[in-house]
N, C-alpha and C positions, 0 to 999 in steps of 0.2 A: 581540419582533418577528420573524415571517419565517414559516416554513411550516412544520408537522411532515413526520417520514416515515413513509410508510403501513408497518404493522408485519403480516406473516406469520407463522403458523405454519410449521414443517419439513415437515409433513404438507401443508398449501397448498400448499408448496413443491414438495415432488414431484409430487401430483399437478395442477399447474400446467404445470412443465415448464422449462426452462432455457430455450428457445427463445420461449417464449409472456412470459418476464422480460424477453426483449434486447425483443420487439417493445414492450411496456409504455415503454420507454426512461427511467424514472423509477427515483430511488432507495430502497429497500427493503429495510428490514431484516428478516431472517426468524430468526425466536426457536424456542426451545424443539430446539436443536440436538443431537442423541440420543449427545452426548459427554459424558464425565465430568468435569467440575471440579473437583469435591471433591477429587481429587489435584493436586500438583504438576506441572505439564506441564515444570518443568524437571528433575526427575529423569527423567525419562524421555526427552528429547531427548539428555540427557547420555549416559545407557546407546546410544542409537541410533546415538547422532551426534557424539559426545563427540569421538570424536578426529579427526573429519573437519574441513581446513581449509574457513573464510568469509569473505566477505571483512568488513572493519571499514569501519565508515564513521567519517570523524574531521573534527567542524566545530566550531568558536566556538560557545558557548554563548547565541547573542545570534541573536534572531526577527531582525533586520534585516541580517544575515549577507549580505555580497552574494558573498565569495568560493566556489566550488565547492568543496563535500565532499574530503575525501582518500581514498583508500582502500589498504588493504593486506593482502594473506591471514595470518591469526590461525587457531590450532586451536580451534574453539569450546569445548571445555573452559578451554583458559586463559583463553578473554573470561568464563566464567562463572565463575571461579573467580575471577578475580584484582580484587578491592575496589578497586583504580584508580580504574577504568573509572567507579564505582559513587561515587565518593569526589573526583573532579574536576572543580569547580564552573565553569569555566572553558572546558569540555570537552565537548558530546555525543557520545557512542559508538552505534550502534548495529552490529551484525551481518545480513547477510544469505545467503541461499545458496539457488539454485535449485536444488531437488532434484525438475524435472519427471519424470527419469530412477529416480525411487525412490519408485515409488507403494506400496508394501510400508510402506517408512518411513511416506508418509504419512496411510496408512488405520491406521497403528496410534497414529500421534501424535495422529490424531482420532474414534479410536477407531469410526469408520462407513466406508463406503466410499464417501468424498470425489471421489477422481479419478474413480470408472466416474461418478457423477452432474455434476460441474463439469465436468468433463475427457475424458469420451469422445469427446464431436465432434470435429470437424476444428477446425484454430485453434487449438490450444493454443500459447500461448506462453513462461508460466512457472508455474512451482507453488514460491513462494518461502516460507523461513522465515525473519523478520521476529525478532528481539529486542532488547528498546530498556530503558531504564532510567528514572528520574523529572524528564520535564522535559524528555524529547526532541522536537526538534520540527520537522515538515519543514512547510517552505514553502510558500504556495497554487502551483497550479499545476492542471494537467490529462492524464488519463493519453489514450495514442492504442487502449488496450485496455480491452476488458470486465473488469471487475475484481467478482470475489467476495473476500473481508475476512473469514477466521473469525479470531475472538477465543478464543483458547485460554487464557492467563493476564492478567490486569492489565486494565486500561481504558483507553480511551481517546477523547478528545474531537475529534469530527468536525466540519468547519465546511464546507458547500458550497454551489454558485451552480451554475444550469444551466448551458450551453453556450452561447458566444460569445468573441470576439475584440475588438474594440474596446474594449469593457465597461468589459476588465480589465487594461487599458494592458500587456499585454505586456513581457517583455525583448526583449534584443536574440536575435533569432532565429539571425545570421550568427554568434554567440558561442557557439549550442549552448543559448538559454535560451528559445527560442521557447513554450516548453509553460510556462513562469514568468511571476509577474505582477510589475510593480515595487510593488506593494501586498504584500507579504511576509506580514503577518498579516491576515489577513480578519478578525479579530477586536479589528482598533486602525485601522480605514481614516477616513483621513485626508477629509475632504469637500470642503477645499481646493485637493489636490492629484488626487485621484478624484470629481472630482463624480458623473460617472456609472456608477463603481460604488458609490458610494454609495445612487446614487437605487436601487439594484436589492435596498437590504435585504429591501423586501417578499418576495422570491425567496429569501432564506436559509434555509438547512436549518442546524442546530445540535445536538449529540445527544452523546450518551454512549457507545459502542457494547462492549457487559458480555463477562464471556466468556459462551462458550455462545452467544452470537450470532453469526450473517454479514451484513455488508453486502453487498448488490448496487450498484454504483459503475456508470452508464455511462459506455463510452466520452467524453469530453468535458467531463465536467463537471468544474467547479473545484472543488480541496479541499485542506484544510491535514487535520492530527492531529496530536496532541501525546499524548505518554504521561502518564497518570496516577500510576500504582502503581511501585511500586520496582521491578519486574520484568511486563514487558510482552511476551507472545508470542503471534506472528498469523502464518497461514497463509494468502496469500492466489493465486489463479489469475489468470492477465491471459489474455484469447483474442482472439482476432481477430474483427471483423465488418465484414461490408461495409454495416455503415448509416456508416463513416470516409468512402464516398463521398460522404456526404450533407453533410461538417461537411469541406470543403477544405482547410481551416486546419487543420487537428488532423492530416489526413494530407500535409501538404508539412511541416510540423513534424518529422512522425514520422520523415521520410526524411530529411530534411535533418540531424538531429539524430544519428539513426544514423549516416550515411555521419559527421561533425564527429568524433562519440564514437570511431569508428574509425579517425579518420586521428587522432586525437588521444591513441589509446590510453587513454579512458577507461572504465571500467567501464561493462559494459551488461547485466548482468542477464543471464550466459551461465550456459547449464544446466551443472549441474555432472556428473563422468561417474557411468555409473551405478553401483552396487554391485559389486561382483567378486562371484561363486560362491564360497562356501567362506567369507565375511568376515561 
């Protein structure tokens, strides 16, 4: 039950246009991405990246998790090296690190020239790298940016609902959870307690997303992922648009939630600085 997502070629892609995708406002995956797989994308973030700190993300192992994430800055070589992380059932791990500041780094982590195409316009907000382990799993929710999703190593499963508020019974907003739904998995939704995001399965998107592919994510829309593979690396850009005008709720979220994360001192997905000369 639910909807497929319309699938692109890379070539479509370009000559479509980035701008001609935000207006489309619909999700879409675009395949046949002109990166190499066949290699490991983790020796080579190691070689780039290896001894730059990330920050850790550290939650309960359990889809119904209502506490927030923890976080703490780790040297990404030790998260990749050290079988813990890998080995505690108890536990999800994931790393992240906004390296908007290192488009060198990451036109060669994806072996095309990612930023001048995703990232030249105005709006950029992050260019993050993403590694997660087997079984990691973030909670439905909705972003306030334009989000592209390249899959570098591992897979992973997407579950998403268009855009709306009511729907999808919301958290509590004034706690920093506005953009969160109290249906945690979109793939165990309760009928009893969600009638009416139940009724909206016909609206579900569900997918696999390989490497070598990029999602196109609008602004707005609801979406969980979960990691497949033992080792899971994605690259993805958040940008700004003003169709946030159009969808009030995703932009009083968006503000509210920054200004919470800031007085709160919680992780916000700050660019990290850029490269030094000579390093």
């Amino acid at each position: 039950m639910g909807m497929p997502v319309p699938r692109i070629s890379f070539n479509e892609f370009v000559a479509m246009g980035v701008e001609a995708i935000f207006r489309a406002d619909v999700p879409v995956i675009i395949t046949d991405l002109p990166l190499d797989t066949s290699n490991s994308a983790n020796d080579l973030i190691a070689q780039r990246l290896g001894d730059d700190n990330v920050t850790l993300f550290r939650e309960a192992s359990n889809k119904e998790n209502t506490e927030r994430w923890q976080t703490t800055k780790i040297q990404l070589r030790g998260f990749l090296e050290n079988e813990q992380y890998q080995r505690d059932n108890s536990t999800w791990y994931r790393v992240v690190s906004n390296i908007m500041h290192r488009p060198e780094d990451i036109n060669t982590l994806l072996g095309f020239d990612a930023f001048s195409l995703l990232a030249s316009r105005r709006g950029l907000n992050a260019a993050n790298l993403w590694i997660s382990y087997h079984g990691v799993f973030t909670q439905s929710h909705f972003d306030e940016l334009e989000n592209f999703n390249i899959a570098l190593q591992g897979r992973k499963r997407f579950i998403l609902y268009p855009p709306g508020r009511r729907d999808y019974y919301p958290r509590s907003i004034l706690k920093g959870f506005g953009d969160k739904s109290q249906a945690f998995d979109f793939n165990n939704i309760d009928p009893q307690r969600f009638p009416r995001l139940a009724a909206k399965s016909p609206q579900r998107r569900d997918f696999i997303l390989e490497p070598g592919e990029m999602l196109y994510l609008p602004l707005g829309w609801w979406h969980q992922a979960e990691s497949l593979d033992d080792l899971n690396i994605n690259v993805n850009f958040w940008l700004w648009d003003l169709k946030i005008l159009r969808r009030p709720y995703v932009l009083y979220s968006a503000l509210y939630t920054a200004a919470y994360r800031k007085f709160k001192g919680i992780y916000n997905y700050q660019p990290e600085p850029a490269k030094k000369e000579g390093i």
